[in-house]
N, CA, C and O of each residue as an XYZ file, in Angstrom:
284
protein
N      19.972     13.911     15.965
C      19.014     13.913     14.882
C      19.697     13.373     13.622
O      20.402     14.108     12.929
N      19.466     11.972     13.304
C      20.173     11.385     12.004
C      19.499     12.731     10.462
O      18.416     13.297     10.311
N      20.873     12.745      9.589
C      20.739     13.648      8.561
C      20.000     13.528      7.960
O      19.493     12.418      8.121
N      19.315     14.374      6.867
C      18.418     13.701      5.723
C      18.979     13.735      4.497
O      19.616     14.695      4.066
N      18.814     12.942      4.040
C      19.258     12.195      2.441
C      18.849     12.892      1.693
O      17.645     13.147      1.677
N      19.876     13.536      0.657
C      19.805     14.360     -0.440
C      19.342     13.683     -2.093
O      20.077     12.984     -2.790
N      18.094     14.076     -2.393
C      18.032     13.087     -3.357
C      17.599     13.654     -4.616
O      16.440     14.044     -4.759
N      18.587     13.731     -5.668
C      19.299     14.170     -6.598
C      18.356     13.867     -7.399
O      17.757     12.813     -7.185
N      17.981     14.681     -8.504
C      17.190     14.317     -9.645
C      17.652     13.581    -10.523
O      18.754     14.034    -10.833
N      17.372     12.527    -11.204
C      18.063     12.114    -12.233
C      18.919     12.492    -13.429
O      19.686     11.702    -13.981
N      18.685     14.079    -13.884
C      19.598     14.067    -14.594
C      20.933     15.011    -13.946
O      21.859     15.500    -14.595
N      20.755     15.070    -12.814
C      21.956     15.617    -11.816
C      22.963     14.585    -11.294
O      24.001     15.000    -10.778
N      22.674     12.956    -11.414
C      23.536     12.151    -11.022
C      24.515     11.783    -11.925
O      24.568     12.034    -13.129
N      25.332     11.128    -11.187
C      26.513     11.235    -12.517
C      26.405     10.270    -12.729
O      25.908      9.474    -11.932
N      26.963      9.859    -14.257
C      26.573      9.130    -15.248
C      27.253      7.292    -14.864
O      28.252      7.177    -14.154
N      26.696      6.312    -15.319
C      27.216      5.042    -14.374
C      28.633      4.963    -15.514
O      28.569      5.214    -16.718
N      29.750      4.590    -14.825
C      31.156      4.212    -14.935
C      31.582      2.643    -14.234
O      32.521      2.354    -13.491
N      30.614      1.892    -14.736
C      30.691      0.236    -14.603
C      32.039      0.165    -15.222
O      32.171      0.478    -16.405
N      32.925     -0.178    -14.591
C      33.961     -0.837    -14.247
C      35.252      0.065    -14.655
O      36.270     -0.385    -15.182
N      34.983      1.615    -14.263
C      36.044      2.456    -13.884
C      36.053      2.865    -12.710
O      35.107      3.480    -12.216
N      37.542      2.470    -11.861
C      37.075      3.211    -10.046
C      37.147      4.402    -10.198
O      38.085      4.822    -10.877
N      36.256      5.282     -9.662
C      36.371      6.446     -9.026
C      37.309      7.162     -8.207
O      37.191      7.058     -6.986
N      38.255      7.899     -8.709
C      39.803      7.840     -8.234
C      39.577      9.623     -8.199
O      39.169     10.202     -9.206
N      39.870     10.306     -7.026
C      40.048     11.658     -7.109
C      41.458     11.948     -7.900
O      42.452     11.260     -7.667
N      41.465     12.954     -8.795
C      42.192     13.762     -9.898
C      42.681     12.172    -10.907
O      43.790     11.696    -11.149
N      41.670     11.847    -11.183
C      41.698     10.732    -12.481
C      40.289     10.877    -13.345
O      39.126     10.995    -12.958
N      40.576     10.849    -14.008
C      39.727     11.269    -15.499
C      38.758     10.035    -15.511
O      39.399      9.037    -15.183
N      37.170      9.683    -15.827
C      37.022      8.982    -16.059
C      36.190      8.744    -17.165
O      35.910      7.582    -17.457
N      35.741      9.719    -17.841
C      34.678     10.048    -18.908
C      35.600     10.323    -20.294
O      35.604      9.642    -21.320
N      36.420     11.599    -19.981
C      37.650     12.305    -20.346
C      39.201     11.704    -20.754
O      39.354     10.527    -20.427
N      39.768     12.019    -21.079
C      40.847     12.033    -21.193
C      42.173     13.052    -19.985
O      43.380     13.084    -19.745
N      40.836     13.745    -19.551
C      41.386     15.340    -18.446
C      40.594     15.108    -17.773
O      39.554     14.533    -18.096
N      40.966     15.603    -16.354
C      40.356     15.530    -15.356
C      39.476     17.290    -15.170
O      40.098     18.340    -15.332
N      37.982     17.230    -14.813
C      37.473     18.405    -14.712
C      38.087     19.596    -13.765
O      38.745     19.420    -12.739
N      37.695     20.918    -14.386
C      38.006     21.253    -13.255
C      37.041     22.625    -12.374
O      36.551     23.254    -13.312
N      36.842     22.929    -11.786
C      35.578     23.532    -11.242
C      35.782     25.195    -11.825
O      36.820     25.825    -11.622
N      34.678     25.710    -12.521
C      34.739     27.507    -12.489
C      33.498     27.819    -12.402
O      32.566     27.014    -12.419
N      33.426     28.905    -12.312
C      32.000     29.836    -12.408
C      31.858     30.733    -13.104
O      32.573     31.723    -13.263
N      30.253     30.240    -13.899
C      29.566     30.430    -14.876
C      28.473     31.425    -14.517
O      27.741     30.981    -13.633
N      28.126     32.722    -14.974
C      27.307     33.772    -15.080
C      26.321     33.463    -16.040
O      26.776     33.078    -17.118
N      24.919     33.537    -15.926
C      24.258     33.273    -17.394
C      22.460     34.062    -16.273
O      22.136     34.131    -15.087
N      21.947     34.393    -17.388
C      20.601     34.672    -17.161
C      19.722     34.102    -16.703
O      19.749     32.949    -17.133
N      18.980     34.245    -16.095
C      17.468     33.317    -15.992
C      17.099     32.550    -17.081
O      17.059     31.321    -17.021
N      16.790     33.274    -18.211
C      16.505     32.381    -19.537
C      17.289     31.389    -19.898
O      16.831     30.301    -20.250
N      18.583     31.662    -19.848
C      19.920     30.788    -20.554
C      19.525     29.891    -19.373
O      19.128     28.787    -19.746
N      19.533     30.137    -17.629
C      19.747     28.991    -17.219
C      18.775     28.012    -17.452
O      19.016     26.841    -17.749
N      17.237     28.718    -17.253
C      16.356     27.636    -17.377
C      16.517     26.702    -18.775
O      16.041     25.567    -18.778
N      17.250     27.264    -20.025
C      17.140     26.260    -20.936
C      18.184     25.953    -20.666
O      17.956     24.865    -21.194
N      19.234     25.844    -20.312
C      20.193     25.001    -19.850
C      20.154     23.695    -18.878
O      21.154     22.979    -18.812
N      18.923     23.380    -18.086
C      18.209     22.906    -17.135
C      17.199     22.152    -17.955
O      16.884     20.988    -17.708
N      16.572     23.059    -19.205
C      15.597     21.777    -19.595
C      16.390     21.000    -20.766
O      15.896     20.121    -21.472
N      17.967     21.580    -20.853
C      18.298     20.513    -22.002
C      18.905     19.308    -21.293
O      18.914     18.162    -21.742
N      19.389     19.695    -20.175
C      20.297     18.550    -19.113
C      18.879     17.637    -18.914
O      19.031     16.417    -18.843
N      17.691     18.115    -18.836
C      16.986     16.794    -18.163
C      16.459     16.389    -19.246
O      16.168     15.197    -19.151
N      16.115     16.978    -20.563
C      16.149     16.486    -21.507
C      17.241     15.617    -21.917
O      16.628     14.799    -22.603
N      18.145     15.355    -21.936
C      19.523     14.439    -22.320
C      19.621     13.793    -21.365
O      20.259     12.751    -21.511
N      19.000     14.120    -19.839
C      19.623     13.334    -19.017
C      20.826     13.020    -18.146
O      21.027     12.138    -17.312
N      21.842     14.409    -18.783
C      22.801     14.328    -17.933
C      22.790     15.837    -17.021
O      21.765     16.483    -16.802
N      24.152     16.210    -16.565
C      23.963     17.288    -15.882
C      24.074     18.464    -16.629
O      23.857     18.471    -17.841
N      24.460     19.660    -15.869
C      23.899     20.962    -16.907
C      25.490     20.997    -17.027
O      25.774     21.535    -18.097
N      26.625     20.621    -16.323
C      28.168     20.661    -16.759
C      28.085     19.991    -17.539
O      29.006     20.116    -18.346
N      27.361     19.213    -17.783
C      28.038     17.513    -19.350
C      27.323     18.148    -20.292
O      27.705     17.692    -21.370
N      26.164     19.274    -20.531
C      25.675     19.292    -21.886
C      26.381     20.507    -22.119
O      26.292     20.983    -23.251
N      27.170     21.190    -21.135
C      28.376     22.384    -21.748
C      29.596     21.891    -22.504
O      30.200     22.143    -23.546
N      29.685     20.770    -21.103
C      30.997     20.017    -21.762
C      30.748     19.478    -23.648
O      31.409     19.607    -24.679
N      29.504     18.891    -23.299
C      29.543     18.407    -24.800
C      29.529     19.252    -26.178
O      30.126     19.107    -27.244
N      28.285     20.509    -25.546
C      28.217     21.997    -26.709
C      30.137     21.855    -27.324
O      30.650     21.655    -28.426
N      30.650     22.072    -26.012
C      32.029     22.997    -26.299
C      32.746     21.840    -27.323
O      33.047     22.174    -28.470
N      33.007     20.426    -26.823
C      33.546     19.588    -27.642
C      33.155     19.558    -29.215
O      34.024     19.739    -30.068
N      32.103     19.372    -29.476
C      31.719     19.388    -30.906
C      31.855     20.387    -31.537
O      31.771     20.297    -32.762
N      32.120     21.719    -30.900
C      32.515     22.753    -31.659
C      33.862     22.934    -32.465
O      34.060     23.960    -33.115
């Protein structure tokens, strides 16, 4: 039984990197390479966390990443 294709909402895909390769533990957005943890948050927090990523368009890690940077 061929698999079925997972198909990602738009603001869950990652962002286009025209003419950086995609290199595991190389930075390409960053200056640092990410690194994975887990995040606890409410129903409320998540759902607006969810409508600001598809609002912006990116994922719900890039509009944390970004909150935290500008701070």
């Amino acid at each position: 039984m061929p698999r079925k294709k997972s198909i990602k909402p738009d603001w869950m895909r990652k962002r286009s990197h025209v003419g950086t390769p995609c290199r595991k533990g190389k930075p390409i957005y960053y200056e640092e390479v990410k690194k994975n943890i887990n995040l606890t948050l409410t129903p409320t927090a998540l759902n607006r966390l969810k409508e600001l990523a598809i609002k912006m368009k990116i994922s719900r890690s890039e509009v944390v990443e970004r909150w935290l940077r500008i701070q």
